[in-house]
C-alpha atoms as one frame of an Amber mdcrd trajectory, in Angstrom:
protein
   0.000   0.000   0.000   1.415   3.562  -0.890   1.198   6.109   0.836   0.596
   8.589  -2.293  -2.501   6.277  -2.658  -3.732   6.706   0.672  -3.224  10.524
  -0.176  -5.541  10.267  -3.238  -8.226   8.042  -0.894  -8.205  10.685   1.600
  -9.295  13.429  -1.372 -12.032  11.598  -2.901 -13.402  10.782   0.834 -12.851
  14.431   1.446 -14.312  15.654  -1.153 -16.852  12.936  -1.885 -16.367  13.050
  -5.944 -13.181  12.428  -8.098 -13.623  15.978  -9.577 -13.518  17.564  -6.102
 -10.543  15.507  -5.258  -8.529  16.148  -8.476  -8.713  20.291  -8.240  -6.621
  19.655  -5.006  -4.440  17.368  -6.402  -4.122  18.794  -9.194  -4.847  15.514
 -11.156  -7.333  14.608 -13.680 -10.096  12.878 -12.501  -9.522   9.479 -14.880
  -6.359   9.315 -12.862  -7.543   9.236  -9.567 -10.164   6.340 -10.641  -7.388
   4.796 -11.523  -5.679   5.011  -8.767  -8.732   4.286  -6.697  -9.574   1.339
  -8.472  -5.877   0.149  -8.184  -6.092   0.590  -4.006  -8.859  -1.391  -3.793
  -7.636  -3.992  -6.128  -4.504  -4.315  -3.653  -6.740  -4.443  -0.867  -9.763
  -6.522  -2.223 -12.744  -4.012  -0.907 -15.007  -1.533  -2.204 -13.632   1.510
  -0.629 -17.023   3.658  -2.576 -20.462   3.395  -3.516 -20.553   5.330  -6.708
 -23.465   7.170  -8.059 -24.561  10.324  -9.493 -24.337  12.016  -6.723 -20.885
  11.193  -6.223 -18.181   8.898  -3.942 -19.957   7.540  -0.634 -17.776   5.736
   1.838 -18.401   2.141   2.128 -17.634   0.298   5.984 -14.346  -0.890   4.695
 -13.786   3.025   3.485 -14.975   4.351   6.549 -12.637   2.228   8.555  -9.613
   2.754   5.878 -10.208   6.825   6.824  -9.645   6.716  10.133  -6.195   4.551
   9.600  -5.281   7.044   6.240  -5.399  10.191   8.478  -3.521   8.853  11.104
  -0.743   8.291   8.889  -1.205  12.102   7.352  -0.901  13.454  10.222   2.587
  11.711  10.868   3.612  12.881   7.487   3.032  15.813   8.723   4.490  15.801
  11.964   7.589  14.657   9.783   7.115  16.781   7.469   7.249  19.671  10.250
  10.596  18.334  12.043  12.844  18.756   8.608  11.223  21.756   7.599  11.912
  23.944  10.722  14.475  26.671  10.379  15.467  29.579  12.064  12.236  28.933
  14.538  10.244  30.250  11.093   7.353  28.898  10.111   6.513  27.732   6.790
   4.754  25.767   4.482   0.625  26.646   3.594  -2.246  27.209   5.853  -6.197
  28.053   5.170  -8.255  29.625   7.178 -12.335  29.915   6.794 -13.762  32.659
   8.123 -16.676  34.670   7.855 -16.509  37.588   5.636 -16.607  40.669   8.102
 -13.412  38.965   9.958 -11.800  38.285   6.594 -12.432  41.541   5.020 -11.468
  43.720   8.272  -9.228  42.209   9.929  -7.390  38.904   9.296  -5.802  40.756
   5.978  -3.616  42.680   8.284  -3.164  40.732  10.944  -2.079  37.590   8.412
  -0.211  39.956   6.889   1.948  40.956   9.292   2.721  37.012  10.560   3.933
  36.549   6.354   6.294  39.393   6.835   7.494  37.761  10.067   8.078  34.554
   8.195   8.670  34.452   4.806   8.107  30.861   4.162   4.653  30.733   5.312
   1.929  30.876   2.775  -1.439  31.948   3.967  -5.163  31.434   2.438  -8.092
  32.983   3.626 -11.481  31.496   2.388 -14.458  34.041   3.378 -17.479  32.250
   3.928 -20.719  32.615   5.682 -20.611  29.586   7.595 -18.585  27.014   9.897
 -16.071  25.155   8.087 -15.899  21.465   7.694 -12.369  20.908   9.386 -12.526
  17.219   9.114 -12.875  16.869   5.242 -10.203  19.379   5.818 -12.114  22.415
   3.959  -9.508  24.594   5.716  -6.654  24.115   8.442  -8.404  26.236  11.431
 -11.772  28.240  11.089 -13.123  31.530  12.849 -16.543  31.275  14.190 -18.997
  33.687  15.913 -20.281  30.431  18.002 -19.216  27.467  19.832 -18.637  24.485
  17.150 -20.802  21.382  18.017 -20.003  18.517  19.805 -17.339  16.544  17.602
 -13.677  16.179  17.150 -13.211  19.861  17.139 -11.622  22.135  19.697 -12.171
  25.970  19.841 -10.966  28.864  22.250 -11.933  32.294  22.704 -10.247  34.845
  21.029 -12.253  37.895  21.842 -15.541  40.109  21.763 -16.139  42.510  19.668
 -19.192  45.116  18.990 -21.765  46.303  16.481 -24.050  49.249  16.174 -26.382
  50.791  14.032 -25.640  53.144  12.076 -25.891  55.078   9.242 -24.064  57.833
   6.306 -23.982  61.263   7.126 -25.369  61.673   4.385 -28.380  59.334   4.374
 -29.066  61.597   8.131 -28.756  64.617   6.289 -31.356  63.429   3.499 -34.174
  61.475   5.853 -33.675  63.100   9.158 -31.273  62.575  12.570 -32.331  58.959
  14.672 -32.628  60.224  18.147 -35.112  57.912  19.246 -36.143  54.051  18.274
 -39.412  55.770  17.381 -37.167  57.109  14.514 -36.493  53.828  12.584 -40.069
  54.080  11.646 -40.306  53.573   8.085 -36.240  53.733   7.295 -35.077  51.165
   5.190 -32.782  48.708   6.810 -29.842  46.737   5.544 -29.148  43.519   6.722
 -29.364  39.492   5.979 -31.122  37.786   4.033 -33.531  36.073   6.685 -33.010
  32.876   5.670 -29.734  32.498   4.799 -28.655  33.012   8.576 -27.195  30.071
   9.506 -25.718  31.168  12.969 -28.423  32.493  15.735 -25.550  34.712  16.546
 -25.676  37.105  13.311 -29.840  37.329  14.015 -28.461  40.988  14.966 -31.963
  43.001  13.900 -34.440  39.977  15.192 -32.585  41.026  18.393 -33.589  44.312
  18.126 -37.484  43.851  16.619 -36.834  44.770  12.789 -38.395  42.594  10.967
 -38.416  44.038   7.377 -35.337  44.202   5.765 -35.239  46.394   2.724 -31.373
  45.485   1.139 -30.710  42.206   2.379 -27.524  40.105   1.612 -24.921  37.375
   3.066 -22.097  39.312   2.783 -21.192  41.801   5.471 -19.199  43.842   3.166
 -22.017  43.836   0.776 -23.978  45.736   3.478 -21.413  47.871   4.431 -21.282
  49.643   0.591 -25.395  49.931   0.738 -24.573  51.914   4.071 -21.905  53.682
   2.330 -24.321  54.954  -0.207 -26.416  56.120   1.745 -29.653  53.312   1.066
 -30.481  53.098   4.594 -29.802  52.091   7.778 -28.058  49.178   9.497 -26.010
  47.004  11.986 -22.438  47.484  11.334 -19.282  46.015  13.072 -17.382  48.129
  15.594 -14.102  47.498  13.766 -15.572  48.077  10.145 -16.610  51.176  11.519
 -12.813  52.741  10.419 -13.132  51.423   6.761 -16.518  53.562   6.155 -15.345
  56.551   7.418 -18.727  58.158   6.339 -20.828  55.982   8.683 -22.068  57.179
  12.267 -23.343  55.140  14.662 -26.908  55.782  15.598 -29.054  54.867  19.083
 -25.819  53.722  20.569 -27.086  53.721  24.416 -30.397  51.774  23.172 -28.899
  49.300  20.451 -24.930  47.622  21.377 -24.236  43.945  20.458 -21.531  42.273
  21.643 -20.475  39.072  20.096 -17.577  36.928  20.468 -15.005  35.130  17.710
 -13.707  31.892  18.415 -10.760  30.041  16.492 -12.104  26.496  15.760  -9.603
  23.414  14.562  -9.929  19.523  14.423  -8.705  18.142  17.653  -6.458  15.688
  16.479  -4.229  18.940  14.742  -3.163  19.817  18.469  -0.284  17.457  17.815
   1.555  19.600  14.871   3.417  22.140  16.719   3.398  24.553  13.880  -0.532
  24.927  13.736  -0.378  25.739  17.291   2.294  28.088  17.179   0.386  29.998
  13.766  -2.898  29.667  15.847  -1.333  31.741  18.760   0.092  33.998  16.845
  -3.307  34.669  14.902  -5.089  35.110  18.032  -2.978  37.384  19.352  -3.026
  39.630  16.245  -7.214  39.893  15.810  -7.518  40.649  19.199  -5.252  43.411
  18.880  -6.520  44.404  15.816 -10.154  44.436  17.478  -9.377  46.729  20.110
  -7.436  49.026  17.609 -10.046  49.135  15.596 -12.266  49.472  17.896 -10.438
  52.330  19.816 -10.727  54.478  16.461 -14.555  54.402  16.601
């Protein structure tokens, strides 16, 4: 058995077609049947149930996986021992994060851990939702909740705040909001209702709007309607500097306070270079939060 086989297995389990498995490769996807068929001609199983819908894990796959990622993660721990030099790190890492964090604040704060060490290649993948670390969708993922019950491990890394707000120049146009009584009939920016998938970014069911004029997933998205002046909405505390046009509005009567947590697969608490990058990126957003925060 080879362990450049096992590599290929891994993908297509991963990524649950041979398409899916090949862009990361960077194979074509004949080969990897190929390949797949070879593995389980050497081992004399049915590793997947192929369809239409893709690669589904048979038992003797499911079984195979847990064995196939033990052994990755020795490569790796390998891998990390010949590598290290100077104390630098290096190599490539992803992180998944939603697109406020990844917008505002992870570019400079990953950023600055590059310039520290030149070897390291970083990728940020802004998404609205929690990332599926053990199909290994990204190395380590921000969340603005608690991950559920699994193999997965979060910490803290800090709060952070959002108000309304609004343009000067919307304010100007429609009238100050000195009073809730003034968000009567403003239009409101916010999420699409049902494309919330975390309780935690409900930010105007919190507050009793229930009509959302410009709705969409992205945070920067709603940050630009804001910025020209369409209406009125909830906008993060350290956003706040990259609008410089926005004010917040009703800030005794409407604060949220939220909290981001760095989320990774348990059994990555053994590669010493993932923990050291994870410090080092927790450190940096909450820094960058209060900064941020401190200009507003």
């Amino acid at each position: 058995m080879r362990w450049d086989d096992m590599r290929i297995f891994l993908a297509v389990a991963r990524g649950e077609s041979l398409s899916a498995a090949g862009k990361g490769l960077r194979l074509d996807p004949a080969t990897i049947g190929r390949r797949i068929a070879r593995l389980e001609e050497d081992l004399g199983v049915v590793l997947f149930g192929k369809s239409p819908k893709g690669y589904a894990l048979t038992d003797e796959g499911q079984k195979l996986v847990a064995h196939a990622a033990r052994v990755e993660q020795q490569f790796e721990l390998a891998r990390e021992d010949v590598r290290a030099e100077a104390g630098q790190l290096t190599g490539q890492i992803r992180i998944g994060a939603p697109d406020g964090c990844a917008n505002y604040l992870l570019p400079q704060v990953t950023a600055d851990i590059v310039d520290q060490n030149p070897g390291l290649e970083v990728q940020i993948v802004a998404l609205p939702r929690l990332f599926n670390l053990s199909k290994r969708e990204a190395d380590m993922a921000i969340a603005v909740s608690l991950p559920p019950t699994g193999r997965l491990v979060a910490q803290k890394i800090t709060d952070y705040r959002l108000h309304l707000a609004a343009s000067q120049r919307y304010l100007e146009a429609h009238g100050p909001i000195d009073t809730a009584e003034d968000l009567n009939g403003r239009r409101v920016v916010g999420y699409i209702p049902d494309m919330i998938h975390d309780r935690e970014l409900d930010y105007l069911g919190g507050i009793g709007v229930e009509a959302v004029g410009l709705a969409s997933n992205s945070v920067s998205v709603q940050l630009n309607w804001l910025r020209q002046s369409a209406g009125v909405g909830i906008v993060h505390d350290f956003a706040m500097p990259f609008a410089p046009g926005l004010r917040k509005v009703l800030t005794h009567e409407i604060s949220l306070k939220r909290s981001f947590y760095l989320v990774r697969h348990a059994d990555d608490r053994r590669l010493e270079r993932l923990n050291r990058f994870a410090a080092l990126l927790a450190q940096g957003l909450r820094a960058e939060v209060e900064r941020l925060e401190a200009e507003t």
